[in-house]
DSSP file (Angstrom, degrees, kcal/mol; ACC not computed):
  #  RESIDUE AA STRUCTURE BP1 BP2  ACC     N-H-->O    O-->H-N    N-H-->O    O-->H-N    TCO  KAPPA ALPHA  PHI   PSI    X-CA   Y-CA   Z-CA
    1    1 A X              0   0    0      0, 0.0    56,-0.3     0, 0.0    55,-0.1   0.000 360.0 360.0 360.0 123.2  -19.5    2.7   10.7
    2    2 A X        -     0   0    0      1,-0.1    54,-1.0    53,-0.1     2,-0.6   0.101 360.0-114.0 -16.0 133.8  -17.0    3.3    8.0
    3    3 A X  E     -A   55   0A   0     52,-0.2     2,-0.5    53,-0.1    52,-0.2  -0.675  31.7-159.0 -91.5 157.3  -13.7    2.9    8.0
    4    4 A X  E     -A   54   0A   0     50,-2.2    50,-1.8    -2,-0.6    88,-0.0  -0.925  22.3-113.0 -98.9 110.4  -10.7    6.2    7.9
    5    5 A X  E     -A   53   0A   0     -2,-0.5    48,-0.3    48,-0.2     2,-0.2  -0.396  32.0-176.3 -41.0 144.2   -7.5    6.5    7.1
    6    6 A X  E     -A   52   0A   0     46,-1.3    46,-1.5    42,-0.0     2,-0.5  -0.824  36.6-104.8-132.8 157.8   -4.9    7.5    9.8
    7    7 A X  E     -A   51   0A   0     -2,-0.2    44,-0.3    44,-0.2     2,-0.2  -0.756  51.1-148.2 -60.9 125.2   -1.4    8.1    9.4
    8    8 A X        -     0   0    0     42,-1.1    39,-0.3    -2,-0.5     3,-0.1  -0.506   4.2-103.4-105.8-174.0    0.4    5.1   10.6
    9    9 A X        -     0   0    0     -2,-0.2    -1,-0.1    37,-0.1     3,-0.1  -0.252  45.0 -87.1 -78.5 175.1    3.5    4.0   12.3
   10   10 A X     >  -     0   0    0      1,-0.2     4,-0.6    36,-0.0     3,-0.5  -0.401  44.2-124.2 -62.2 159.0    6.4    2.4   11.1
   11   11 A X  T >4 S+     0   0    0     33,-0.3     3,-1.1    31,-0.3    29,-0.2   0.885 110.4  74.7 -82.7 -27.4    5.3   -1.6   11.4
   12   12 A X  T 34 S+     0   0    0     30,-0.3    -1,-0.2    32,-0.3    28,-0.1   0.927 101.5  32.7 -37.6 -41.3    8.4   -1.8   13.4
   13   13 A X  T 34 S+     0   0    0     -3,-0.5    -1,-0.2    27,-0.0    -2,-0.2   0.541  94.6 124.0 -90.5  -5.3    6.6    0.0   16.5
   14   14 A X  S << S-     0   0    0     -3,-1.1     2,-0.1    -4,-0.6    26,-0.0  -0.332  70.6-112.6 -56.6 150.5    2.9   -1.7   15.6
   15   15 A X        -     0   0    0      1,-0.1     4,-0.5    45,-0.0    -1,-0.1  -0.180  27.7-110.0 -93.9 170.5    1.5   -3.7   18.4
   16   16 A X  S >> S+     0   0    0      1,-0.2     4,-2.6     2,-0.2     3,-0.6   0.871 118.2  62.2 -88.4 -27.3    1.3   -8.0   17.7
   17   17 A X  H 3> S+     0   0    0      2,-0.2     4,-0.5     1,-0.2    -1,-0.2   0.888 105.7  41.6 -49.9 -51.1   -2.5   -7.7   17.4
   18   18 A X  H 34 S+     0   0    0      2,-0.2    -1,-0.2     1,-0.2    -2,-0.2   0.539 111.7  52.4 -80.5   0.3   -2.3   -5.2   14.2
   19   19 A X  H X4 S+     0   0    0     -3,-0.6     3,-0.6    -4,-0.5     4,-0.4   0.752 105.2  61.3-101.5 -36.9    0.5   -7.1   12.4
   20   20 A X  H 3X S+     0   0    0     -4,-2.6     4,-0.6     1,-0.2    -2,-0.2   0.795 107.5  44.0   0.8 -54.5   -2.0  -10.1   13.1
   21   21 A X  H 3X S+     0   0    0     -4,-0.5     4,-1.0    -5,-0.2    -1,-0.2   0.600 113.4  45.7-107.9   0.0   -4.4   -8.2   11.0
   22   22 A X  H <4 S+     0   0    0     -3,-0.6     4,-0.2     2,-0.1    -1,-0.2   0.116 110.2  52.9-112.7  38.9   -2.2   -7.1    8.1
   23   23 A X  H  > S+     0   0    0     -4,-0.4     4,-2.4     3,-0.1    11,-0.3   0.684 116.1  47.5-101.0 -46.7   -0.6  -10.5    7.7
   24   24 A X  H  X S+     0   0    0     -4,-0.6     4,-0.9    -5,-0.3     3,-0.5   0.993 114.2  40.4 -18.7-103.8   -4.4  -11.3    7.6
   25   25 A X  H  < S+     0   0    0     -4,-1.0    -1,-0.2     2,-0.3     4,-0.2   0.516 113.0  54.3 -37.0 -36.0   -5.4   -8.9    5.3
   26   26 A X  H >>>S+     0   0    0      2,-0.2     4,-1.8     1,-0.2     3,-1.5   0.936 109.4  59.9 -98.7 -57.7   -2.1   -9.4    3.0
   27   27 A X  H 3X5S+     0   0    0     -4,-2.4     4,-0.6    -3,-0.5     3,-0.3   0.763 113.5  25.6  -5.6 -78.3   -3.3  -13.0    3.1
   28   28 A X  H 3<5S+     0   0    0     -4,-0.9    -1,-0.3     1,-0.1    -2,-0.2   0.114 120.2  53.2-117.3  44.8   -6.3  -12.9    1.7
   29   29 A X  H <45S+     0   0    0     -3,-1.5    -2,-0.2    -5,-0.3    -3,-0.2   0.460 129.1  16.5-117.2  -3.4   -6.1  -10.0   -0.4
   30   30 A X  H  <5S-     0   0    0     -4,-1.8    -3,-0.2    -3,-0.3    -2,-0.1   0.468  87.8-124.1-125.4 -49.5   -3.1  -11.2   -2.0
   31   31 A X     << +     0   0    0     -5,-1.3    -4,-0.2    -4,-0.6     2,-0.2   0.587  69.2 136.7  93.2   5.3   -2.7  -14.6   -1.5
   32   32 A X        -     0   0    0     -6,-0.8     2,-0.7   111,-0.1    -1,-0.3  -0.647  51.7-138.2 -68.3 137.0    0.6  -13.6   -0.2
   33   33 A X        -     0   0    0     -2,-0.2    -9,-0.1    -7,-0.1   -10,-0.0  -0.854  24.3-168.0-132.8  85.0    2.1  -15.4    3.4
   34   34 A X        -     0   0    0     -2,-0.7     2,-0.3   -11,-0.3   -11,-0.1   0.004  10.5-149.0 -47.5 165.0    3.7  -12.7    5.4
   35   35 A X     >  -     0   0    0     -2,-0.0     4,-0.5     0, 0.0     3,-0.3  -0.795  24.4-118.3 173.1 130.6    5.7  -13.6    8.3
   36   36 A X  H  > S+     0   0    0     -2,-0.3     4,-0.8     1,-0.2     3,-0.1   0.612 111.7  50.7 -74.7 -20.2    5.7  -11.1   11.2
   37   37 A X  H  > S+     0   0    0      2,-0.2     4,-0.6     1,-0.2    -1,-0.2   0.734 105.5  56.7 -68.8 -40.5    9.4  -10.4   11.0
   38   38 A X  H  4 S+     0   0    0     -3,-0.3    -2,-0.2     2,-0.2    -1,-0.2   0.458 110.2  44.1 -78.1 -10.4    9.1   -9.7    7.6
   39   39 A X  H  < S+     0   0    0     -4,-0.5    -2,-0.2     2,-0.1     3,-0.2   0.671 106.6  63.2 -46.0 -65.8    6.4   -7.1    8.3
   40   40 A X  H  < S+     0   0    0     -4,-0.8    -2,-0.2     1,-0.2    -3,-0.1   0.365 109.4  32.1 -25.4 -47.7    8.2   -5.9   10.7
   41   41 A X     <  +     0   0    0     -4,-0.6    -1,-0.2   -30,-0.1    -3,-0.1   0.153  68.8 138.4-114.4  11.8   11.1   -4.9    8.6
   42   42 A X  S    S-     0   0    0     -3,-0.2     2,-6.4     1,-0.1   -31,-0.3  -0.298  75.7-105.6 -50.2 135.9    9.3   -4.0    5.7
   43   43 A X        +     0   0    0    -33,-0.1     2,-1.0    36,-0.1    -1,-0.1  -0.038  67.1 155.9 -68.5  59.3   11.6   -0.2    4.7
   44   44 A X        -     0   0    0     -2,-6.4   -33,-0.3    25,-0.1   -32,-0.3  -0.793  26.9-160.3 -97.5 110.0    8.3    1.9    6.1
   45   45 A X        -     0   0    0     -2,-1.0     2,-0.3    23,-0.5    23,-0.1   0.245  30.0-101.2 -47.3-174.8    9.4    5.6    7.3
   46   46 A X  S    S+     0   0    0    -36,-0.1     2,-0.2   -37,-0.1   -37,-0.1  -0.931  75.1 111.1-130.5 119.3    7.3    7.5    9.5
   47   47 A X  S >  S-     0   0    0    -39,-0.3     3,-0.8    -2,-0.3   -39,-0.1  -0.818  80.0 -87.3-167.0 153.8    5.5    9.8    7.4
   48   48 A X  T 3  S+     0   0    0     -2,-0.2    55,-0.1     1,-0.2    56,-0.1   0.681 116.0  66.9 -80.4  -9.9    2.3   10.9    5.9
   49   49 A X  T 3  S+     0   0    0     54,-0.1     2,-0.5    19,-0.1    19,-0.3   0.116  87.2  79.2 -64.4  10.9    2.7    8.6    2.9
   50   50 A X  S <  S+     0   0    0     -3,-0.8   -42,-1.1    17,-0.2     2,-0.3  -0.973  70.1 171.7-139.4 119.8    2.4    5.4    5.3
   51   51 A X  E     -AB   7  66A   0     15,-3.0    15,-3.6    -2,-0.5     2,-0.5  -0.986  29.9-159.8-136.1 133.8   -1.1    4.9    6.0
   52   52 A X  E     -AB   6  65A   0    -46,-1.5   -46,-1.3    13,-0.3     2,-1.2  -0.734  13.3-147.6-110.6 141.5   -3.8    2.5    7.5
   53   53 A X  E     -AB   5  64A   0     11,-3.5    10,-5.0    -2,-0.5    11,-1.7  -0.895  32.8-173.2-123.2 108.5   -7.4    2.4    6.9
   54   54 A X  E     -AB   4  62A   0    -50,-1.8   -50,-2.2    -2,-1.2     2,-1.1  -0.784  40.4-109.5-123.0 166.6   -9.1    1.3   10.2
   55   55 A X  E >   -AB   3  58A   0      6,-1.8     3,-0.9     3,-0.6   -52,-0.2  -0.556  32.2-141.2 -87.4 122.8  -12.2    0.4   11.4
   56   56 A X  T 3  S+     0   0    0     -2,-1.1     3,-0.3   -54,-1.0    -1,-0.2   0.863 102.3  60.4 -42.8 -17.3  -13.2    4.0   14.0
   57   57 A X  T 3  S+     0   0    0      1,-0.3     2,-0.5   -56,-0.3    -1,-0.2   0.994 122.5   9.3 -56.7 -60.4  -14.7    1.3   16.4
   58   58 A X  E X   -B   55   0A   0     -3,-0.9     3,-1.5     3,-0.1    -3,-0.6  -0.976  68.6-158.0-136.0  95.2  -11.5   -0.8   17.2
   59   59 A X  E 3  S+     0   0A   0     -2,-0.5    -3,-0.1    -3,-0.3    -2,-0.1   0.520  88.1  66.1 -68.9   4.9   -8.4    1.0   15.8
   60   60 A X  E 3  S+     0   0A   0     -5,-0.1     2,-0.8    -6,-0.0    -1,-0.2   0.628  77.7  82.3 -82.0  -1.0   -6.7   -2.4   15.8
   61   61 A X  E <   -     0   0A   0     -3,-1.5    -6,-1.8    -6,-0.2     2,-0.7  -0.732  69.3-163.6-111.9 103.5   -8.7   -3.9   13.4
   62   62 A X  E     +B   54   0A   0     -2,-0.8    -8,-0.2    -8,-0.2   -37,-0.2  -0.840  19.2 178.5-102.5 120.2   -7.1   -2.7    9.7
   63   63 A X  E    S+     0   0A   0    -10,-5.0    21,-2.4    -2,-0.7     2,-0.3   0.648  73.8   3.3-109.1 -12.0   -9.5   -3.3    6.9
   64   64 A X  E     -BC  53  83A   0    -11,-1.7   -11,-3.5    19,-0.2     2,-0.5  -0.969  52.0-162.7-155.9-171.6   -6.5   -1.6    4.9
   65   65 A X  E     -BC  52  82A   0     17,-1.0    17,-0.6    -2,-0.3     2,-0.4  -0.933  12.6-165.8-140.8 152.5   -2.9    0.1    4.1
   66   66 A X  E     -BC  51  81A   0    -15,-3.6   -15,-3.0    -2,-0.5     2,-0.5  -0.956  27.4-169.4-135.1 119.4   -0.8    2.3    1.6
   67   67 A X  E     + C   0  80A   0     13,-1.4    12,-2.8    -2,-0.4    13,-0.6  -0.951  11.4 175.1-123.1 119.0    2.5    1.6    2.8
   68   68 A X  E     - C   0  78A   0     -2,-0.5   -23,-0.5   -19,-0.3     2,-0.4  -0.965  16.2-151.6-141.5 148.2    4.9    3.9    1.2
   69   69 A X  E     - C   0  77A   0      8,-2.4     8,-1.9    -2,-0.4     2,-0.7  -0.969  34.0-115.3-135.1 136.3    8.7    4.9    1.4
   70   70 A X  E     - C   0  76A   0     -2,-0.4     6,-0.2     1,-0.2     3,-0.1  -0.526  41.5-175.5 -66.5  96.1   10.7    7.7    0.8
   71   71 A X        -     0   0    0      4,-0.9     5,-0.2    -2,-0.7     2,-0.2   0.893  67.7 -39.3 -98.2 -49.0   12.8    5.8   -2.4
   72   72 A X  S    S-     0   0    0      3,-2.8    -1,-0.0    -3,-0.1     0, 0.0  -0.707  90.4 -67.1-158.9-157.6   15.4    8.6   -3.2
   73   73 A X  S    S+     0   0    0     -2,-0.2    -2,-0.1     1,-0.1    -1,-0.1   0.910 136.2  32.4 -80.6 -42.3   14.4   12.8   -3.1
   74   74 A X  S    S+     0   0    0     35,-0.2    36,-4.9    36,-0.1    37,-1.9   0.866 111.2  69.1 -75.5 -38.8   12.0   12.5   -6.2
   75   75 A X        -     0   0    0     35,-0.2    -3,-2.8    34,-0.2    -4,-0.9  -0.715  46.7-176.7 -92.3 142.0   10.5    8.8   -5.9
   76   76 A X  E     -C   70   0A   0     -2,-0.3    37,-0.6    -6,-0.2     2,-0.4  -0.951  20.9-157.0-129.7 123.5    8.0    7.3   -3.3
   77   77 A X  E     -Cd  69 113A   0     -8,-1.9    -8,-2.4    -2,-0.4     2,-0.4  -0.806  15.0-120.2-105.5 147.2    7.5    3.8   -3.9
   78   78 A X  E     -C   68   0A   0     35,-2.3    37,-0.2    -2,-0.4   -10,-0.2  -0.683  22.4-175.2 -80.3 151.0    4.6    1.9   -2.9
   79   79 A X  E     -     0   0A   0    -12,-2.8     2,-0.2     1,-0.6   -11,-0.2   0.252  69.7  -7.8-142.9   5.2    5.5   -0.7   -0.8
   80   80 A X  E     -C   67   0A   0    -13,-0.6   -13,-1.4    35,-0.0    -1,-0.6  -0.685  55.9-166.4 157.4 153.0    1.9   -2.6   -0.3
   81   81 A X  E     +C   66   0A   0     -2,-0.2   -15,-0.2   -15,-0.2   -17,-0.0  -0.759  26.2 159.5-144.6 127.6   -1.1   -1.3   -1.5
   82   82 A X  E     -C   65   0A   0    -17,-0.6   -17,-1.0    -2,-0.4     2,-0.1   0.255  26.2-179.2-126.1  99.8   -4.1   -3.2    0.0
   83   83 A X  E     -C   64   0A   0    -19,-0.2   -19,-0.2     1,-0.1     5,-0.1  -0.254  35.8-121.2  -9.9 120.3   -8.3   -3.2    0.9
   84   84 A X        -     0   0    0    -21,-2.4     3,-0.2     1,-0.1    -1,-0.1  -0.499  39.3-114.5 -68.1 159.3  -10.1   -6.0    2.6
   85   85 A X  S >  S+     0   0    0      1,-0.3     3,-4.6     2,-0.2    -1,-0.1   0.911 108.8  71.8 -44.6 -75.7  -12.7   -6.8    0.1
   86   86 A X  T 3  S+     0   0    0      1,-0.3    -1,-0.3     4,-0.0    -2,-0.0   0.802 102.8  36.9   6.4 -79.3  -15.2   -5.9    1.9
   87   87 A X  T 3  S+     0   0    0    -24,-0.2     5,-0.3    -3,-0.2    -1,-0.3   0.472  88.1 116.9 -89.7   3.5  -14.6   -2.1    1.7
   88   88 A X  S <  S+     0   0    0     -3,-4.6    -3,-0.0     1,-0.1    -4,-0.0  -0.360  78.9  22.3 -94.6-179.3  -13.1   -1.9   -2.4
   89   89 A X  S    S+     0   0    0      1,-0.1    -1,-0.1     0, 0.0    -4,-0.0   0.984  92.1 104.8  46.9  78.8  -15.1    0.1   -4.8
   90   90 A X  S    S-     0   0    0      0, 0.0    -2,-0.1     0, 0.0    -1,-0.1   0.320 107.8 -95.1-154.6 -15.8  -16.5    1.8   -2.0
   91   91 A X  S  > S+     0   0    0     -4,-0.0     4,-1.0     4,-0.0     5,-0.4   0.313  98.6 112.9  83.1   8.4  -14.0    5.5   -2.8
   92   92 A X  H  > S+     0   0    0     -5,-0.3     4,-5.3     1,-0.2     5,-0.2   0.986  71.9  49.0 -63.0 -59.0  -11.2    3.9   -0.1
   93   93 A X  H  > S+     0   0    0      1,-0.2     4,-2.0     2,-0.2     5,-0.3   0.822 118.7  36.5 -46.5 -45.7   -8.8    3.4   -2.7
   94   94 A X  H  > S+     0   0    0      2,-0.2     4,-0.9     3,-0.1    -1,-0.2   0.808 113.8  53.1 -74.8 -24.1   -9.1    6.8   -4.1
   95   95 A X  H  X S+     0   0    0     -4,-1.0     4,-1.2     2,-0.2    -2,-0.2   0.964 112.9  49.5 -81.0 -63.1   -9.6    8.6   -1.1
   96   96 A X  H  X S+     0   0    0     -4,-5.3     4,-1.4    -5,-0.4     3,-0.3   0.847 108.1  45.1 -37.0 -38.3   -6.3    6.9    0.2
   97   97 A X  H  < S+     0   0    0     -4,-2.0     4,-0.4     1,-0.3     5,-0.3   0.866 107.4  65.5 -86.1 -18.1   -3.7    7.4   -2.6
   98   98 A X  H  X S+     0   0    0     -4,-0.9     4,-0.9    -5,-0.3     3,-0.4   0.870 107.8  40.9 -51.9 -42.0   -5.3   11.3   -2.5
   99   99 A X  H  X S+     0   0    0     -4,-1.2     4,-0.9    -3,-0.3     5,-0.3   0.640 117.9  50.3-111.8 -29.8   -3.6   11.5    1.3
  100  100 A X  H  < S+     0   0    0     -4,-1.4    -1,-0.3     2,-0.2    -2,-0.2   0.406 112.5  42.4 -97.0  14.5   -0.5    9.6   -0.2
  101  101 A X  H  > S+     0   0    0     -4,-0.4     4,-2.4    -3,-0.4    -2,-0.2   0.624 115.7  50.1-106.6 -25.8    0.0   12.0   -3.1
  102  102 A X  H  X S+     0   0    0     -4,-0.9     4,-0.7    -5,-0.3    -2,-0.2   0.574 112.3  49.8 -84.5 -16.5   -0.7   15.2   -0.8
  103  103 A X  H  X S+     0   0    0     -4,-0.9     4,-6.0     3,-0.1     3,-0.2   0.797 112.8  46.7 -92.8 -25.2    1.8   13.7    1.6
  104  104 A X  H  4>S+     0   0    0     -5,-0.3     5,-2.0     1,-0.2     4,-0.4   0.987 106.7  55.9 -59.9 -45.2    4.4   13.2   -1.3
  105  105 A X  H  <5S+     0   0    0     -4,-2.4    -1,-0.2     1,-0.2    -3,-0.1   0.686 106.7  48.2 -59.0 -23.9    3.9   16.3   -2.5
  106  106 A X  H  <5S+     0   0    0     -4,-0.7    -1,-0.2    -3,-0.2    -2,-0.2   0.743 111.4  55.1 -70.8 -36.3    4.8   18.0    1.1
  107  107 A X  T  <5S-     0   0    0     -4,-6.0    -2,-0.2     1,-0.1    -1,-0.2   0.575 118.5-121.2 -76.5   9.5    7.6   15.8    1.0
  108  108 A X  T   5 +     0   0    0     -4,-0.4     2,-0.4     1,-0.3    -3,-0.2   0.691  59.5 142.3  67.7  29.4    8.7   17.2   -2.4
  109  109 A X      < -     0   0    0     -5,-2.0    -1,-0.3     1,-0.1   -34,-0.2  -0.791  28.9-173.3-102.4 152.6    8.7   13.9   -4.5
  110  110 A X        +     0   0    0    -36,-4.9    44,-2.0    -2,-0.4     2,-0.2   0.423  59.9  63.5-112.2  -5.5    7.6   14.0   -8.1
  111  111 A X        -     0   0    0    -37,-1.9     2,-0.3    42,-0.3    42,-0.2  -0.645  57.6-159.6-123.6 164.7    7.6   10.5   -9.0
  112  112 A X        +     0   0    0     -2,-0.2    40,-1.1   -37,-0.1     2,-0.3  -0.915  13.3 167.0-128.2 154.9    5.7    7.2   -8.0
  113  113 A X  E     +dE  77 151A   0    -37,-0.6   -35,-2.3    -2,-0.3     2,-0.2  -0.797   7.0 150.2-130.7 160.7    6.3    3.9   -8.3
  114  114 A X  E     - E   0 150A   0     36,-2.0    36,-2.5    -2,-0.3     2,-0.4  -0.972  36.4-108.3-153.8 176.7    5.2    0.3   -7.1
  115  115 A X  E     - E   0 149A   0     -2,-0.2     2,-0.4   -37,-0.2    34,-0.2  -0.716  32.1-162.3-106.4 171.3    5.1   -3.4   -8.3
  116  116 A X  E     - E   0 148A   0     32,-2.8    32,-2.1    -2,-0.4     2,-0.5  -0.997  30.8-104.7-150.1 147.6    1.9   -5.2   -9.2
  117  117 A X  E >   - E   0 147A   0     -2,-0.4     3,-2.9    30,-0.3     7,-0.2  -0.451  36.6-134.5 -83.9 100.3    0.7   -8.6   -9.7
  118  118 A X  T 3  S+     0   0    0     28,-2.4    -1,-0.2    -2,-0.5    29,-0.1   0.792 106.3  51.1 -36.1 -24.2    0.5   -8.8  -13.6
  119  119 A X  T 3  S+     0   0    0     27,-0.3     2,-2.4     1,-0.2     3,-0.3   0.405  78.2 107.5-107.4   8.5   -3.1  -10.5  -13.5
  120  120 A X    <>  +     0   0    0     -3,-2.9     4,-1.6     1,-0.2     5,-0.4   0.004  38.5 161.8 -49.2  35.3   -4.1   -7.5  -11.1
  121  121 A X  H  > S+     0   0    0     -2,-2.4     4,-3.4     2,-0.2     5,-0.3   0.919  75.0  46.7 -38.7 -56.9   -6.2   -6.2  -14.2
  122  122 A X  H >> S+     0   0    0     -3,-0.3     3,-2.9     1,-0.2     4,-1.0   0.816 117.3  41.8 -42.7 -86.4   -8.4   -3.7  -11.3
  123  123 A X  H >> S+     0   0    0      1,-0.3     3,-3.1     2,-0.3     4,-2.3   0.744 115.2  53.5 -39.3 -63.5   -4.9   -2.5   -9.3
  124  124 A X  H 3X S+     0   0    0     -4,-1.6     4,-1.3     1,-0.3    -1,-0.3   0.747 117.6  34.6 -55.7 -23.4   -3.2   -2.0  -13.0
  125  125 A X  H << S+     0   0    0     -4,-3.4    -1,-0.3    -3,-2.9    -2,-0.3   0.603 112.1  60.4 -92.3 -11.4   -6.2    0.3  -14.3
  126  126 A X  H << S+     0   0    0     -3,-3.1     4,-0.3    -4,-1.0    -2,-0.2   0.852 112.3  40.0 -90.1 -41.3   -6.7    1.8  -10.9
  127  127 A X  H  <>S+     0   0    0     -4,-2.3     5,-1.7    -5,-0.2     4,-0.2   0.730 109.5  58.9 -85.0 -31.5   -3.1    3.1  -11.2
  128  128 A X  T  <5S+     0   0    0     -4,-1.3    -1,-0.2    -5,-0.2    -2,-0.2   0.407 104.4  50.6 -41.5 -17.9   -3.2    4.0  -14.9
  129  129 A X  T   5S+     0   0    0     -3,-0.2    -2,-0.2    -4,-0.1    -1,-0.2   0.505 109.0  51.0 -84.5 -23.8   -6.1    6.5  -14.3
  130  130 A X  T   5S-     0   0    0     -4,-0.3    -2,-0.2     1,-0.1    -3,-0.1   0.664 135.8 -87.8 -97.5   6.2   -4.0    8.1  -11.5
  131  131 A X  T   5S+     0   0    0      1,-0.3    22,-0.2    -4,-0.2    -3,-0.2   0.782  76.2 145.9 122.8  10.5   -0.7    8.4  -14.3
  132  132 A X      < -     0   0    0     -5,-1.7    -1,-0.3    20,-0.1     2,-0.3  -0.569  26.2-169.3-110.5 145.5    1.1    5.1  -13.9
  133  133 A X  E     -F  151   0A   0     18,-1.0    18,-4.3    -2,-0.2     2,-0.4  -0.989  30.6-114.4-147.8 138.0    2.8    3.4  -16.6
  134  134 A X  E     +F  150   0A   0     -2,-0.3    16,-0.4    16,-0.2     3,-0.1  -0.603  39.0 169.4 -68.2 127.8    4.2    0.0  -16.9
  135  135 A X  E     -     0   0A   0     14,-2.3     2,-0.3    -2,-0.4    15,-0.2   0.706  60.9 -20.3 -96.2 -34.7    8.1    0.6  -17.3
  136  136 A X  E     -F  149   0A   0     13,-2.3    13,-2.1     2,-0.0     2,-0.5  -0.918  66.3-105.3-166.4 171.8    9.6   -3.1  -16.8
  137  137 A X  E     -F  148   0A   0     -2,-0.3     2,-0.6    11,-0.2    11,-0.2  -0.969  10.8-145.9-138.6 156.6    8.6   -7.0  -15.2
  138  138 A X  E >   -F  147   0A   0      9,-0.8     9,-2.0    -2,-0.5     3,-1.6  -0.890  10.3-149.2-123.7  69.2    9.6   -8.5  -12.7
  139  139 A X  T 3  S-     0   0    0     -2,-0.6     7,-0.0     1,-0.2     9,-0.0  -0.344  82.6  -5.3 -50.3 132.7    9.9  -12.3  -12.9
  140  140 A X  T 3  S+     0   0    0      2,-0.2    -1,-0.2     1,-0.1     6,-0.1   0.679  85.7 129.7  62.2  25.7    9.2  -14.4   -9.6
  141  141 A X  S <  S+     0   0    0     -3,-1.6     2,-0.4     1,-0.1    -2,-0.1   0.788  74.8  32.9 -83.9 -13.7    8.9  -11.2   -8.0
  142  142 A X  S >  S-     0   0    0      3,-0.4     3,-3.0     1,-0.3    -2,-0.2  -0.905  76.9-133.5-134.5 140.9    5.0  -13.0   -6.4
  143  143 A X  T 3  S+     0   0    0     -2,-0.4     2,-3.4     1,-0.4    -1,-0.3   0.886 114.3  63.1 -63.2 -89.2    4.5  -16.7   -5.7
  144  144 A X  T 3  S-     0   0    0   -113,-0.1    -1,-0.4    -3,-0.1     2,-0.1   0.011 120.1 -97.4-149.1  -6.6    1.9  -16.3   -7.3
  145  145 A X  S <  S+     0   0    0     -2,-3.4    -3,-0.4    -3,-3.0   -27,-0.2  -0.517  70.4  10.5 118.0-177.0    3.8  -15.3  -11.0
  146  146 A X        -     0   0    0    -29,-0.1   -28,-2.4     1,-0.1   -27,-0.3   0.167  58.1-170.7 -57.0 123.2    4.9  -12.2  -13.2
  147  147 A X  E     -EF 117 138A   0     -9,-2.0    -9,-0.8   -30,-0.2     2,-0.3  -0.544  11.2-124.5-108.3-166.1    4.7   -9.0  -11.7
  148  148 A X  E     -EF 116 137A   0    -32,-2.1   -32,-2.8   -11,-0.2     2,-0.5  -0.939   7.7-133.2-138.2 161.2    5.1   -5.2  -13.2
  149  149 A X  E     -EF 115 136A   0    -13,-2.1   -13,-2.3    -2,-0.3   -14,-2.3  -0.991  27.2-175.6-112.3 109.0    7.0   -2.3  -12.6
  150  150 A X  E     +EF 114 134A   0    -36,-2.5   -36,-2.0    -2,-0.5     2,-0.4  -0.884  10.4 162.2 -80.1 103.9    4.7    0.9  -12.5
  151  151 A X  E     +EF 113 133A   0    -18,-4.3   -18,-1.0    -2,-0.4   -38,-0.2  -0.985   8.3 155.4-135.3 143.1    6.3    4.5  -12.1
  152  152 A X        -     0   0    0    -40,-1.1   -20,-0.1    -2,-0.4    -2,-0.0  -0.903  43.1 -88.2-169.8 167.5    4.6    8.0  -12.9
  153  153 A X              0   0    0    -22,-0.2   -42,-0.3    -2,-0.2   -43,-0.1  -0.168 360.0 360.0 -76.9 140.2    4.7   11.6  -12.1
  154  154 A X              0   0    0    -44,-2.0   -43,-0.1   -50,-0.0    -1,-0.1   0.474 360.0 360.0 -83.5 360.0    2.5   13.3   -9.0
């Protein structure tokens, strides 16, 4: 069975099993090495912009997330963006940031932005169809080397 978006909680109040599985997921979708504390205190409201894509079987099991935060009254920042493998090019990705632009837009923001992994060619074109433009970079902002600063209007 497909997985859904749900609205989700703040990671503060997530159970140890599902920060298990986006430590996971952050892991090998990133190459990134999360820490459960760090997860934990990631700056995630509770909101319709902060969303999990689970599997309907076992709603611990997160095959992904759009983690997003209320940045100032106009901007929503992305704050993690990621899809197990598995499910991308599948409509997840689009079908998610559609429920995070319809919740920004109840919350009155007009803006977007997030960072991205410069050799992210997919992410950087996936966000350039939806209105995104690189504004600035981000040295050492990823182990893993130059990232970009992306912002554009909902």
């Amino acid at each position: 069975m497909a997985p859904t978006w749900i609205v989700g909680k703040s990671p503060k109040s997530l159970d140890n099993s599902t920060i298990e599985d986006i430590k996971q997921l952050f892991l090998r979708e990133t190459g990134e090495v999360y820490f459960e504390g760090s997860i934990r205190n990631l700056p995630i409201q509770d909101w319709g912009g902060n969303l999990l894509l689970i599997d309907r079987n076992n709603q611990n099991n997160v095959k992904g997330l759009l983690w997003a935060t209320k940045f100032s009254r106009e901007r929503a920042r992305i704050v993690a963006f990621a899809i197990d493998e598995e499910f991308q090019g599948q409509g997840f990705g689009s079908e998610g940031w559609n429920l995070f632009i319809q919740a920004c837009v109840e919350a009155g923001h007009s803006e977007v932005q997030l960072e991205v992994r410069a050799d992210n060619q997919a992410a950087i074109d996936f966000y350039r169809k939806r209105g995104l433009e690189v504004i600035g970079k981000l040295e050492g902002y990823y182990q893993s080397g130059l990232g970009l600063i992306m912002r554009g209007q909902i």
